[in-house]
FIBA-282373 format. One record per atom (N, C-alpha, C): x negated, y, z; residue in three letters. Coordinates in steps of 0.2 Angstrom, whole numbers, plus 5000, padded with zeros to 4 digits. Layout:
<rs>
XYZAla...
</rs>
This chain:
<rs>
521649745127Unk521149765122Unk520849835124Unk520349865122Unk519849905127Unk520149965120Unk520349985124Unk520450075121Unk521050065116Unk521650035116Unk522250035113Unk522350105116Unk522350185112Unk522650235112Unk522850235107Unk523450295107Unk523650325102Unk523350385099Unk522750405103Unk522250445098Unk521850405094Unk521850355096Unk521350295093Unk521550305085Unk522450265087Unk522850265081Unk523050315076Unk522950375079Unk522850435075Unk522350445070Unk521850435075Unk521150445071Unk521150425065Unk521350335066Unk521150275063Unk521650315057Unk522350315057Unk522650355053Unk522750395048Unk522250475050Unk521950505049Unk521450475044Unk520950445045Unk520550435043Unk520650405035Unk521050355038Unk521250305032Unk521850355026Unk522250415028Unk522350465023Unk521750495020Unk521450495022Unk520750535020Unk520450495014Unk520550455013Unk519950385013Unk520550355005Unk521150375006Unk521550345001Unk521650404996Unk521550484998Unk521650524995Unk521550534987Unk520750504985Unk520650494980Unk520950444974Unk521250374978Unk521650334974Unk522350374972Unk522650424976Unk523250454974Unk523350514971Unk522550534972Unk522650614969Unk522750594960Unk523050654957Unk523150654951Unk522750654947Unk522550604942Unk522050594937Unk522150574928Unk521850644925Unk522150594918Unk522050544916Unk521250524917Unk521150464916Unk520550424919Unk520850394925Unk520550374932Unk520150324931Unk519550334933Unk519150284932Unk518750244941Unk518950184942Unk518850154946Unk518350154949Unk517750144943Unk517050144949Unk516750224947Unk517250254948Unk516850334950Unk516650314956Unk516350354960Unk515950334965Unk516250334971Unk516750404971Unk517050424977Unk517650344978Unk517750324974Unk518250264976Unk517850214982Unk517450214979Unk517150144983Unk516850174988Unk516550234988Unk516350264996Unk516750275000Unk517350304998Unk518150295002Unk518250235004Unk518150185000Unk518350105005Unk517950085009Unk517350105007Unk516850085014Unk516750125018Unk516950175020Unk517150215025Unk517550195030Unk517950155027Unk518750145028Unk518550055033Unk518250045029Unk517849975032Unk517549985038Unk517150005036Unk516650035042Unk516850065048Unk517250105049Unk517450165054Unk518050125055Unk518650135051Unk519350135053Unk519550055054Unk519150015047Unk519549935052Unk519149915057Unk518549935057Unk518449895064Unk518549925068Unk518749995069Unk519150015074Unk519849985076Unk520149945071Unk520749945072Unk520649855076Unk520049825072Unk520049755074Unk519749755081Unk519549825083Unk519249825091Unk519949825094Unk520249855091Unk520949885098Unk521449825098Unk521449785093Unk521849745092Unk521649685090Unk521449655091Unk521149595089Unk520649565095Unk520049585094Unk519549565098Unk519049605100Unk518849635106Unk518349695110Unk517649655111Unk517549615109Unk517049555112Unk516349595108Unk516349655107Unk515649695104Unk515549725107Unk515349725115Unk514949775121Unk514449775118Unk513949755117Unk513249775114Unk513149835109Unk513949835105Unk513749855098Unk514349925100Unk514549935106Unk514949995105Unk514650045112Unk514950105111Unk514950155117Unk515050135123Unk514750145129Unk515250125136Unk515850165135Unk516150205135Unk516550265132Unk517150245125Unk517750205125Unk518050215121Unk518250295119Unk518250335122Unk518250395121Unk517750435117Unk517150395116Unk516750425113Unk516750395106Unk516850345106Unk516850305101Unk517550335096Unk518050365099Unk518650425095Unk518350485095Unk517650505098Unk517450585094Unk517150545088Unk516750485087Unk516350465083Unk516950455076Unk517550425077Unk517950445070Unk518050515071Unk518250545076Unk518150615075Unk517550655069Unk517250655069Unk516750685066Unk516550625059Unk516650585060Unk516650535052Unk517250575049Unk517850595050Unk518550625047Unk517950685046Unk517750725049Unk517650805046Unk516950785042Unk516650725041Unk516250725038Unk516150695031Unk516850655030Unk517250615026Unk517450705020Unk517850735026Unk518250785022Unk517550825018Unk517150845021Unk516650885018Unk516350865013Unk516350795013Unk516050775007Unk516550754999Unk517150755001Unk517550774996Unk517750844995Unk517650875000Unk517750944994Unk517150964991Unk516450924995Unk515950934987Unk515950904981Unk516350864982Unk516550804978Unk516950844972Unk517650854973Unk518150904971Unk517950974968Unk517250984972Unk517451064971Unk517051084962Unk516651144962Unk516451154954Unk515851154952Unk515551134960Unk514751144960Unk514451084957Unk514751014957Unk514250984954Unk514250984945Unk514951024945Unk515051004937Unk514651084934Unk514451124938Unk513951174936Unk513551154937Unk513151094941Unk512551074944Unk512451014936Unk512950984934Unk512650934930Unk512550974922Unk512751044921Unk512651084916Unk512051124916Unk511551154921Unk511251174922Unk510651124921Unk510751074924Unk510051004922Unk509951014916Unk509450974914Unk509250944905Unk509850894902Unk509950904897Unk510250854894Unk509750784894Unk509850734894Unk509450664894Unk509850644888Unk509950654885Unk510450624879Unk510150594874Unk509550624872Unk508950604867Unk508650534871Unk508550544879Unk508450514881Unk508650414879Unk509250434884Unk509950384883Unk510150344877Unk509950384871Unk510050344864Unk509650284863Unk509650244866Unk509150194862Unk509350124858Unk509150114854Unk509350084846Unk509349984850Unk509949974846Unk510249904848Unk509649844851Unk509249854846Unk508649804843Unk508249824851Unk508249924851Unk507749904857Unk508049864865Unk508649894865Unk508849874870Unk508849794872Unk508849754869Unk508649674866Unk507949674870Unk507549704867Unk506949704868Unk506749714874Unk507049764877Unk506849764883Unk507149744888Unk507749694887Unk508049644894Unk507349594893Unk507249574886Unk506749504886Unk506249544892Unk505949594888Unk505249614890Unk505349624900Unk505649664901Unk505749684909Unk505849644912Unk506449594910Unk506349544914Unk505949474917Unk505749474908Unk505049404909Unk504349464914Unk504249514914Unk503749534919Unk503749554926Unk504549564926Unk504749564931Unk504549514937Unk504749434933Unk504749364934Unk503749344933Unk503449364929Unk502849354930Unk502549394938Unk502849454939Unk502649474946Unk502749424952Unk503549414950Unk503749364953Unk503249304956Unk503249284950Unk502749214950Unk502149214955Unk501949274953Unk501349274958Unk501249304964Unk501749314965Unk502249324975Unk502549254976Unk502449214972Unk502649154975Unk501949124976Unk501649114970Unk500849074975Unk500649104980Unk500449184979Unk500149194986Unk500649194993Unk501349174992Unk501749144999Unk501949215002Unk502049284997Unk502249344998Unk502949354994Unk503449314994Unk504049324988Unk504549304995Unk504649295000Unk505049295006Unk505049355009Unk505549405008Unk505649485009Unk505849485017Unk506449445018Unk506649455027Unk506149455033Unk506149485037Unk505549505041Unk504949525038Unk505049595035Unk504449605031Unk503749625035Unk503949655043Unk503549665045Unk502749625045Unk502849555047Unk502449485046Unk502049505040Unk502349535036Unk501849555029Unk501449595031Unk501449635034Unk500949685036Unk500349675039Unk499649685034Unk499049685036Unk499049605034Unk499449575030Unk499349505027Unk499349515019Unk499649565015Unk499649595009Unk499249635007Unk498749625002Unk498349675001Unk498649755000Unk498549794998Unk498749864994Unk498849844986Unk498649794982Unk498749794977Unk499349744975Unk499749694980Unk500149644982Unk500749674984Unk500749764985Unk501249804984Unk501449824978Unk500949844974Unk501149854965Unk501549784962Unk501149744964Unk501549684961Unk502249664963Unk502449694972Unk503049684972Unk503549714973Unk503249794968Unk503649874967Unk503849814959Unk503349814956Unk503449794946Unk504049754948Unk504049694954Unk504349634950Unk505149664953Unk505349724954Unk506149744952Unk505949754945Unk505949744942Unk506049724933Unk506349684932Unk506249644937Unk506649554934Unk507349584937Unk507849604942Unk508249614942Unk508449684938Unk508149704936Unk508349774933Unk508449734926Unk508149694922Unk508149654916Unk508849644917Unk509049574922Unk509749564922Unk510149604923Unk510249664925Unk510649704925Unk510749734917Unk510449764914Unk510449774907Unk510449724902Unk510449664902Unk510649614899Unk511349604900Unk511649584906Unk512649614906Unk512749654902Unk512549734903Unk512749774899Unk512849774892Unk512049724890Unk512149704881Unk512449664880Unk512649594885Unk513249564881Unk513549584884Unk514049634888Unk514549634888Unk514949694883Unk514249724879Unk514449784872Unk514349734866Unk514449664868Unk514549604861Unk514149564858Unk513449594862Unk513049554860Unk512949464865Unk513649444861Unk513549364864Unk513349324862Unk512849314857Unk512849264855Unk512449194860Unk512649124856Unk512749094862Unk512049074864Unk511549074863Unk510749084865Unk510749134871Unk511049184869Unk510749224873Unk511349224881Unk511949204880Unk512449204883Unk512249134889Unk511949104885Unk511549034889Unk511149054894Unk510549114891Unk509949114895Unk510349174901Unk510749204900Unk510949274905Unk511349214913Unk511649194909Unk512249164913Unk511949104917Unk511549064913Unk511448994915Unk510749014920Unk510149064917Unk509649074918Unk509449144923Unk509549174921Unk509549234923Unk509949244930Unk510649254929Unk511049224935Unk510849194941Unk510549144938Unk510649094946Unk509949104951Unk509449104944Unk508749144947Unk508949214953Unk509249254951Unk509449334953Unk509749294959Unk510249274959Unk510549234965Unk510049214971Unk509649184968Unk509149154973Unk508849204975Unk508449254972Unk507849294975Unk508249344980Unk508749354977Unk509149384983Unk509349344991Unk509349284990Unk509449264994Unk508649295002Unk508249284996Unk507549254998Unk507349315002Unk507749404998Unk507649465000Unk507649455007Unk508249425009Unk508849435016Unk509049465017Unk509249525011Unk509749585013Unk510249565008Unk510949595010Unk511649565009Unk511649635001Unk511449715004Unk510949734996Unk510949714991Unk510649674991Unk510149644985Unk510849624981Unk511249594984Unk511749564979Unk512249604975Unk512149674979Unk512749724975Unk512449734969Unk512149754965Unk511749764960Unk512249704953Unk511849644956Unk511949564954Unk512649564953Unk513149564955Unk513849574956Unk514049624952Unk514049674953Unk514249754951Unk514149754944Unk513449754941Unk513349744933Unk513949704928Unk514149644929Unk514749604927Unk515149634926Unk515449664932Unk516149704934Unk515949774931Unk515549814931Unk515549884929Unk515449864920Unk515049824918Unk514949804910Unk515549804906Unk515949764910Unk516749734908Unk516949794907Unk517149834913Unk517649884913Unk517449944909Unk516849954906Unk516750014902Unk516549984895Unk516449914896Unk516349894887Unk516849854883Unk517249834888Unk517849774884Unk518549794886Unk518549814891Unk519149854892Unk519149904899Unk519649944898Unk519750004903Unk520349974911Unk520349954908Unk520949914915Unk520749894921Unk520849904927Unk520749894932Unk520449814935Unk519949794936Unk519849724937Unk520149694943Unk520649684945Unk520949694953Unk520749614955Unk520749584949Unk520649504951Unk519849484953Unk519549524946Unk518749504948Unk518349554954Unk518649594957Unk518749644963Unk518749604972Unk519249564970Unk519349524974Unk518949474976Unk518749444970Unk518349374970Unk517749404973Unk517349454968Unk516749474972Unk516849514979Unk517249534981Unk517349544988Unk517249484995Unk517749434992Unk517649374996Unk516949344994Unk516649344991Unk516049324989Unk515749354994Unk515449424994Unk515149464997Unk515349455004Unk515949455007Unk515949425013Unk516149385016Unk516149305014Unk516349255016Unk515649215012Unk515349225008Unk514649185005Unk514249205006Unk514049275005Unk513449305006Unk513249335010Unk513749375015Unk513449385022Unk513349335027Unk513649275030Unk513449215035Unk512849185031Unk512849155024Unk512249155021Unk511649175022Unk511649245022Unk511049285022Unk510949285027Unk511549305034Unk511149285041Unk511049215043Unk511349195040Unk510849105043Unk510149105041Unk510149125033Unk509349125030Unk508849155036Unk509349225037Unk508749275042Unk508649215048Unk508749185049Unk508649135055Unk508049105056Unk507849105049Unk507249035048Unk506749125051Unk506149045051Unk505649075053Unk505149105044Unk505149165041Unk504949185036Unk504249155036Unk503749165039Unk503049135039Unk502949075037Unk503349045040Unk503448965038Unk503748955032Unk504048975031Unk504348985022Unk503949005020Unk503449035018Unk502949075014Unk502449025013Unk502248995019Unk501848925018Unk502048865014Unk502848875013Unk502848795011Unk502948815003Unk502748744999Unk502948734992Unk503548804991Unk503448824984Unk504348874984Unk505048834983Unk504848784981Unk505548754981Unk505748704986Unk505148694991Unk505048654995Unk505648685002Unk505248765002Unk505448805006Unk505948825006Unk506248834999Unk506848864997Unk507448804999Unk507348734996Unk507748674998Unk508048665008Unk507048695010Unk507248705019Unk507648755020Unk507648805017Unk508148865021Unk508748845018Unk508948805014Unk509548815012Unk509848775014Unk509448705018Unk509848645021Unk509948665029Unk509348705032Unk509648755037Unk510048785039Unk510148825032Unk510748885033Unk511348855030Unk511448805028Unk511848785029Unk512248705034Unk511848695037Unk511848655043Unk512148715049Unk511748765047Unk512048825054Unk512848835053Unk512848865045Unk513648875044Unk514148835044Unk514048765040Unk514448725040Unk514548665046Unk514248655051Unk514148615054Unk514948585059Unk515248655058Unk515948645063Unk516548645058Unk516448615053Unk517048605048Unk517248695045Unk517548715037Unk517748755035Unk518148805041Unk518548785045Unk519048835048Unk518548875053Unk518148845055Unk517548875060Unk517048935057Unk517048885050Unk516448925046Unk516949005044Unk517548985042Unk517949055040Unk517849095048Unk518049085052Unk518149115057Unk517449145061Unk516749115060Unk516149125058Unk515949185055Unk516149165049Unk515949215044Unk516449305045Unk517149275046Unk517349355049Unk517049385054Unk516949375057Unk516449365064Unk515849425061Unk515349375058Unk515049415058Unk514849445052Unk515449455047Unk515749515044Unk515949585048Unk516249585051Unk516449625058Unk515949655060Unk515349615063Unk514749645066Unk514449685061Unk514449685055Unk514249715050Unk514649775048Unk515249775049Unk515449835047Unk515749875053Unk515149875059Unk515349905064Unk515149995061Unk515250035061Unk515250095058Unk515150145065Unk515850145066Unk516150195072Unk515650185080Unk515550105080Unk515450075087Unk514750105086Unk514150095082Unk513650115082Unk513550205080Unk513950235078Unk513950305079Unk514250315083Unk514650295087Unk514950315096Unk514150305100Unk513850255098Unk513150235104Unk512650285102Unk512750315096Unk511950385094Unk512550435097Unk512950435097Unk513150525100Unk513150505108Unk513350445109Unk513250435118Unk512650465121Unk511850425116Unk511350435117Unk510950495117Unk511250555111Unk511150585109Unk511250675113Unk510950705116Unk510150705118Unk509850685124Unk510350635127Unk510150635134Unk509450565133Unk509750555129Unk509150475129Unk508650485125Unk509050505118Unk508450525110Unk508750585111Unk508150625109Unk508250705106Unk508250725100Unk508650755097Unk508750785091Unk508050775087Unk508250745082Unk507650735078Unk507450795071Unk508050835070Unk507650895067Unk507450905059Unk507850845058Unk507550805049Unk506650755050Unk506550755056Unk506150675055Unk506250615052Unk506850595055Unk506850525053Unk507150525045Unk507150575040Unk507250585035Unk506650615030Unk506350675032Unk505850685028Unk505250675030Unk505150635037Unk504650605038Unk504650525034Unk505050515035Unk505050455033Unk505150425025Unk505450505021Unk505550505015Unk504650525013Unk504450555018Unk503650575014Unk503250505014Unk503350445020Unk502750405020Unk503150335015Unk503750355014Unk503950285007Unk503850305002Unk503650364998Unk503550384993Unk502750384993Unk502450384995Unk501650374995Unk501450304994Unk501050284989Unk501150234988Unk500550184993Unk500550114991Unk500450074999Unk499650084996Unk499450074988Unk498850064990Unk498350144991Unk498650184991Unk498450274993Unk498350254999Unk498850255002Unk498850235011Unk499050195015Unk498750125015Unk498850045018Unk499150045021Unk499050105027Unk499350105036Unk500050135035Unk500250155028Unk501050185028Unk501450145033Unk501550085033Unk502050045036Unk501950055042Unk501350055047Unk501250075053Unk501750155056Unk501350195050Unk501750275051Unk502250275050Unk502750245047Unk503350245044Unk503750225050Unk503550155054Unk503650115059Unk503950175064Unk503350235067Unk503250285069Unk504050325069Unk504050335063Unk504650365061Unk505250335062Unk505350295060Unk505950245060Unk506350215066Unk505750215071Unk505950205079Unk506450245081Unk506450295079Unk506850365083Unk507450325078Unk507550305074Unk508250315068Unk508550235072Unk508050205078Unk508450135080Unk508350115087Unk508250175091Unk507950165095Unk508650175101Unk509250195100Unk509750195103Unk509750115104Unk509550085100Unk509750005101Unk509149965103Unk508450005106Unk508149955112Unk508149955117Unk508649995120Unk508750015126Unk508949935129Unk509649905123Unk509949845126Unk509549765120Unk508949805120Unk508549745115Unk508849735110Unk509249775105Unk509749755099Unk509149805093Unk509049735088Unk508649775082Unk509049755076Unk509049785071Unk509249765065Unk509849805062Unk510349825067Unk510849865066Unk510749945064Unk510849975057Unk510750025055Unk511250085058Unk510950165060Unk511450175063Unk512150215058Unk512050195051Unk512450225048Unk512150315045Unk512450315040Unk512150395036Unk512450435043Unk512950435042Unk513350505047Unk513050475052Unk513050455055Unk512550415062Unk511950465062Unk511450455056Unk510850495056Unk510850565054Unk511350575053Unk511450635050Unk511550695058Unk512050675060Unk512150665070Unk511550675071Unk510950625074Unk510450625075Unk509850665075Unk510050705068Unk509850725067Unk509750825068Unk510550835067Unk510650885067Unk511250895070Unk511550855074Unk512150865079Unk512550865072Unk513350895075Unk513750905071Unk513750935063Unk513451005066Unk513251035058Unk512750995051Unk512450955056Unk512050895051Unk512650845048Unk513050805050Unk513650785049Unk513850815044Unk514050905043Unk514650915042Unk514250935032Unk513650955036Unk513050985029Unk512950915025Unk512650875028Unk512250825025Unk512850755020Unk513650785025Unk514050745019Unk514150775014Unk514150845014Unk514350875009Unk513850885004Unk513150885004Unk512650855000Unk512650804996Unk512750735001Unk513050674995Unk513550674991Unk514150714993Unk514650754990Unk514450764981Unk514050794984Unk513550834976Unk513150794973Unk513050734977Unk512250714973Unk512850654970Unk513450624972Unk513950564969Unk514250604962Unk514450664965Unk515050694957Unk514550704953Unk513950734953Unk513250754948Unk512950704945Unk512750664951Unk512550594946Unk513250554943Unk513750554943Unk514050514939Unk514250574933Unk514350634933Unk514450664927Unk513950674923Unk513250664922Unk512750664920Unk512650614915Unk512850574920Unk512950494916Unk513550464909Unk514150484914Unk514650494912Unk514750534904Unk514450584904Unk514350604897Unk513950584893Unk513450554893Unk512850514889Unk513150454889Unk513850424885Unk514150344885Unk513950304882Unk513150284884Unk512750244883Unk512750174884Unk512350154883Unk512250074886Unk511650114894Unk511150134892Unk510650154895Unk510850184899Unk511350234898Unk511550274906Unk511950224912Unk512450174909Unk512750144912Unk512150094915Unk511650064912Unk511350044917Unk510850104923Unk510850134921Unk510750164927Unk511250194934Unk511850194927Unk512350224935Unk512450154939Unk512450084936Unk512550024940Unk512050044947Unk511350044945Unk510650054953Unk511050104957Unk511250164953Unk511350214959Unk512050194962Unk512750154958Unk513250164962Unk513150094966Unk512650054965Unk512650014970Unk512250034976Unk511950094976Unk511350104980Unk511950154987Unk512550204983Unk513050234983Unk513450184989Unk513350124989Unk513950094992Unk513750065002Unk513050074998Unk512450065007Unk512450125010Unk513050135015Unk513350185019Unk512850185026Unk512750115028Unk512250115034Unk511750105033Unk511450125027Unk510650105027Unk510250185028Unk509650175033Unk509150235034Unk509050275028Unk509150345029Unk509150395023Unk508550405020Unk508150395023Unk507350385019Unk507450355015Unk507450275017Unk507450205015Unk507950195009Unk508650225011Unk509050255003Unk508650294998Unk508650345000Unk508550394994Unk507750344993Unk507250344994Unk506750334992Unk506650274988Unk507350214989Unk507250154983Unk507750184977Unk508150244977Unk508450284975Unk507950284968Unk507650344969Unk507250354966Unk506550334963Unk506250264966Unk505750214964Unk506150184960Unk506750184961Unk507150114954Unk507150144948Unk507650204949Unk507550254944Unk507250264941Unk506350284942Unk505950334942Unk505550264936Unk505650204939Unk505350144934Unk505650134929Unk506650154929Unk507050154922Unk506550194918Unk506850254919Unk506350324915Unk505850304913Unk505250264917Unk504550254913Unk504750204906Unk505050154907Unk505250114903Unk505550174897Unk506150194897Unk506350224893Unk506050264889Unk505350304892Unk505050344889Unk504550294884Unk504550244886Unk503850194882Unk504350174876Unk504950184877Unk505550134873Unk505550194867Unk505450254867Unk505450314863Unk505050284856Unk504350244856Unk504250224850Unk504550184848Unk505050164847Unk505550124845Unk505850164840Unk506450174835Unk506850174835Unk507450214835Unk507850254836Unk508450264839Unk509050244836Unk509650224838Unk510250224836Unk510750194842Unk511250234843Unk511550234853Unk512350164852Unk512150134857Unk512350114858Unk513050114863Unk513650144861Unk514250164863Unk514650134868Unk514950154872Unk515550144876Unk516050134873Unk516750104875Unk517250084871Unk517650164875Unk517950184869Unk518350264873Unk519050214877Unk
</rs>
């Protein structure tokens, strides 16, 4: 196997204390989806088992690794001081000054039972009218969006910025019934209606993404409105779910040809991609489809192999990009499409440098990871700065939240710890649907102000 060292095993070792530090450190009363948990385990995914599954199991990822296994142990190298950096901002006093120092949103947060009702109906039915008419015009097929471009008017961007409403709907519909409000009507339309719709359009995104959200709401609902106890079982199930259904899944979908889906009937289409992507998966009986599917779980959680390839590359091939590929790219996603049509052209611009370690060998699609961009961006001192930044921006935004024990805050900590868990998505492309989700809750809440008040609580 290509690089069984025992620096390798150190590293990996290392890292993996690093990574477990949070589950063992002393806590009155520990709460599971704080944020540093699950960013610890996806670190630990990313970087250290595929580390461990290269040296020991299968090396068959030339494409996707350094020529250099010694480069690919500076690359854990520098995730372990990037990891630590971001836990002592995590740990340290500054966000809990930083979350005192903000406004209280607490007036905000309160909103009375009746409205919160009101507004899953409402968010979601317009969501799903956005929806609607992203399916006649043959624009509601998100995988290879580039095909969209200069086929979508400017105003066919508003339409399909609004229709995150329909997932934002479901998302806050969990949260009310799982604070009680079950009755069986509404328990029908969530579960039977809402659900499986969400399921689908996620599919149709072709980002594996879109499902954390979907997933996450259930499990965060449960755990903060009906009981406090660790869900290790429904933990599990959505795990395998995640990567045993919805990763091969999704890449099989990506397979079809998106254009061609756009064209057909929607259910027409939808029926084709699904008898495809599952002819792709299953065709060689379940042990192959498991074996498949790990596969290309694996290739997904390559972390370390494509941060070994930007620091190989890095400056001999790319040059330091300087905060480009972040606030370049954070200025032209923020602008909205129909102010500047040609955004996605200039963005395009930008983005190239954040992938272009991987045209070298014709490889597109593989993100090179935050710490990867960070690297890229600003050598190690970027690494060491820019974790310890998320550091701040996970302990703040969860204490902000966390003291407003609303219905209303938990649905927004749901977008952001799911957004918290995309470790290799481009840092523009995060922070800027970060704050377009968000920035939609807010408007909604404010419109929600003539309503009513009376807050609807957390189970202490």
């Amino acid at each position: 196997m290509i690089g069984e060292t025992l620096p390798g095993y150190i590293l990996v070792g290392c890292l993996g204390l690093l990574c477990m530090y949070p589950f063992v450190r002393r806590a009155v009363d520990r709460d599971i989806f704080e944020p540093i948990y699950a960013v610890s385990a996806m670190y630990f995914l990313y970087f250290g088992f595929f580390t461990l599954h290269l040296m020991r199991v299968d090396d068959n990822y030339q494409r996707l690794i350094p020529s250099s296994f010694e480069t690919l142990e500076l690359a854990l190298f520098y995730t372990i001081l990037g990891l630590f950096s971001l836990q002592i901002a995590y740990y340290s006093s500054i966000p809990e000054s930083l979350s005192r120092i903000l406004p209280s949103a607490s007036s905000l947060l309160n909103v009375d039972d009746q409205v919160v009702s009101r507004l899953v109906y409402w968010t979601y039915s317009l969501g799903n009218a956005m929806r609607l008419f992203l399916v006649y015009q043959g624009w509601h097929v998100k995988f290879d969006a580039r095909t969209l471009v200069g086929v979508v008017p400017a105003y066919g961007y508003i339409i399909d910025y609004l229709s995150v409403l329909a997932p934002l709907g479901f998302m806050l519909g969990c949260v009310y019934w799982m604070a009680g409000h079950d009755k069986p009507f509404f328990t029908f339309l969530l579960w039977f209606v809402m659900f499986p719709v969400e399921i689908i359009f996620a599919f149709l995104s072709g980002s594996k993404g879109a499902f954390i959200p979907v997933v996450a709401a259930p499990l965060l609902g449960r755990f903060y409105f009906r009981t406090r106890r660790v869900p290790y079982l429904s933990l599990l199930i959505a795990l395998l779910f995640m990567a045993f259904i919805v990763t091969p899944s999704v890449t099989a979908i990506r397979a079809n040809d998106a254009v061609q889906l756009r064209s057909m009937p929607f259910f027409e289409g939808l029926q084709f991609a699904a008898v495809n992507a599952a002819s792709t998966t299953l065709e060689d009986g379940p042990v192959v489809y498991v074996g498949n599917a790990y596969e290309t779980v694996i290739e997904r959680l390559n972390g370390s192999g494509v941060f070994g390839i930007v620091i190989e590359s890095t400056p001999d091939y790319l040059p330091y990009q300087y905060g480009r590929t972040f606030i370049g790219g954070l200025a032209v996603l923020l602008v909205p499409t129909f102010v500047w049509p040609e955004k996605y052209a200039a963005y395009q611009e930008v983005a190239d440098w954040a992938y272009l370690v991987f045209h070298k060998e014709g490889i597109g699609g593989i993100a090179i990871t935050q710490v990867g961009e960070f690297y890229l961006n600003f050598h190690l001192a970027g690494v060491v700065l820019g974790m310890f930044f998320l550091g701040l921006l996970y302990k703040t935004s969860y204490l902000l939240l966390s003291r407003n024990r609303t219905a209303i805050a938990l649905w927004i900590y749901i977008v952001m710890w799911s957004m918290f868990l995309l470790i290799e998505y481009p840092l523009a492309a995060w922070f800027s649907n970060i704050i377009k989700q968000v920035g939609i809750m807010l408007v909604i809440l404010f419109a929600s102000k003539i309503f009513p008040r009376k807050t609807m609580r957390l189970t202490e």
